[in-house]
C-alpha positions, 0 to 999 in steps of 0.5 A, spaced: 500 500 500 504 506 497 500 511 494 493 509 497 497 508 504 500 515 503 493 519 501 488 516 506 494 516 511 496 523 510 489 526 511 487 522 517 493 527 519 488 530 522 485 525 527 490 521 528 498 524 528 503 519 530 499 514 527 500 518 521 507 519 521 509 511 522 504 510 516 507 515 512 515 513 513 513 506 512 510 508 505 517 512 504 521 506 506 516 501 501 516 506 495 524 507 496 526 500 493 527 497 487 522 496 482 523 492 476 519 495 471 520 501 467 518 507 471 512 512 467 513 519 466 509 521 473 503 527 471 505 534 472 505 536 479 501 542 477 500 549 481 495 553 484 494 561 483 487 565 485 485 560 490 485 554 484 489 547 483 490 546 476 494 540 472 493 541 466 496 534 464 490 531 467 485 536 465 483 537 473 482 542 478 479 544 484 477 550 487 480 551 494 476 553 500 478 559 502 482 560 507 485 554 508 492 551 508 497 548 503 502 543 506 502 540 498 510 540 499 511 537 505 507 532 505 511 529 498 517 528 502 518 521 501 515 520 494 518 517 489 519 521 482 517 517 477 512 513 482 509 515 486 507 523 488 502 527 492 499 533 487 496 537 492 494 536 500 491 542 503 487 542 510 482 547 513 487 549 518 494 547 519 495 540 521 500 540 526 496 545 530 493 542 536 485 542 536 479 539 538 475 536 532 475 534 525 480 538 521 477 537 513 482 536 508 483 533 501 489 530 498 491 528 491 496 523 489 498 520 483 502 512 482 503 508 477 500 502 475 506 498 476 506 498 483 500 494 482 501 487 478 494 485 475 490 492 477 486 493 471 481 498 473 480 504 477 474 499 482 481 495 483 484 500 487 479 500 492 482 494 496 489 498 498 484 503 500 479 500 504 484 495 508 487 502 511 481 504 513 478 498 516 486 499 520 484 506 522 476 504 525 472 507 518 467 503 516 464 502 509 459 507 508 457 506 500 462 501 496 466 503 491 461 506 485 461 509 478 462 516 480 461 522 475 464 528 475 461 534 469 463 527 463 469 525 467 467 517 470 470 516 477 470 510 482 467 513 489 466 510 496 465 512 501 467 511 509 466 514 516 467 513 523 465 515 529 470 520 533 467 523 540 460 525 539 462 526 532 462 522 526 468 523 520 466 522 513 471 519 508 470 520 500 475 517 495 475 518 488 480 514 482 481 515 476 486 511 472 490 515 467 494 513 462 498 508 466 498 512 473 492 511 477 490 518 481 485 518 487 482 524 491 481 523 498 476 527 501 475 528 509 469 532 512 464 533 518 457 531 514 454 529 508 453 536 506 461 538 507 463 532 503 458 534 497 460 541 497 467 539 496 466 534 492 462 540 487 469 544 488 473 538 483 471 539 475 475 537 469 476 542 464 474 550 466 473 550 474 467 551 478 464 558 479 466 560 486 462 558 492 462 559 500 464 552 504 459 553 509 
């Protein structure tokens, strides 16, 4: 589990911060060996101007919520060029910050398809995906689905976990580009939080701009 460990790992990030660190060395140490297959040519990292990622590579952006943080470079340490890499991670607020609470978030990352002999579709990256959040208490909430985003076909599911009197909501999106798998991982407080940010992901022009509530 290289990529799919490193994406839900880092967004839990905000729940669970020393686990979180032993998951992300693990995925480094595991994404520093060798690999006998020829490396692909990763996706374009992207960048973000006016509060919007853009990686014209793959045709996508997200409209950032106001105000919140960047911690895209930091979170890349670890990352292997050429297989696998985080395209952008931002939270609501720093998240080395001590606080009470859920701290929504939304990682990108892509890795590729190499690292997964016998992978043939984008529903086949869930397996990675779900074990890491059946070992940090999420429980299945929809299985992995046939997802639309504008023309684009994604795979979702989704996930939550009770945290204190709260309840923390996952949505992991995938796609399969080429030869490079990319997953979107989404964490929020409420099914209305998880709808607004998902509203913020569109492929070609962006989104008009919204409040998050």
């Amino acid at each position: 589990m290289r990529s799919a460990a490193r994406t839900l790992g880092l967004a839990l990030a905000l729940l669970t911060l020393p686990a979180v660190a032993q998951s992300t060395k693990a995925a480094a140490e595991s994404s520093s060996k060798p690999h006998a297959r020829a490396r692909e040519s990763a996706p374009e990292l992207g960048s973000i101007a006016d509060g919007v990622y853009r990686n014209s590579s793959l045709n996508l952006s997200f409209k950032i919520p106001f105000g919140w943080v960047d911690r895209t470079s930091g979170m890349r340490e670890g990352s292997e060029p050429g297989r696998s890499v985080e395209l952008l991670s931002v939270f609501e607020r720093p998240p080395e910050a001590q606080a009470e609470g859920i701290n929504p978030a939304v990682v990108i990352a892509a890795e590729s398809v190499s690292s997964y002999p016998g992978l043939k579709t984008a529903a086949d990256y869930f397996g990675p995906i779900s074990e890491l959040a059946s070992s940090q208490g999420f429980k299945v909430a929809n299985p992995p689905y046939e997802f639309l985003v504008g023309a684009r076909r994604l795979v979702r599911a989704d996930f939550v976990k009770a945290k204190d009197s709260a309840v923390v909501h996952q949505t992991s999106l995938v796609l399969l580009e080429k030869n490079w798998i990319v997953s979107f991982t989404f964490l929020g407080t409420s099914d209305d939080e998880m709808d607004e940010l998902l509203s913020r992901l569109s492929f070609g022009r962006p989104p008009p701009s919204r409040s998050l509530k």
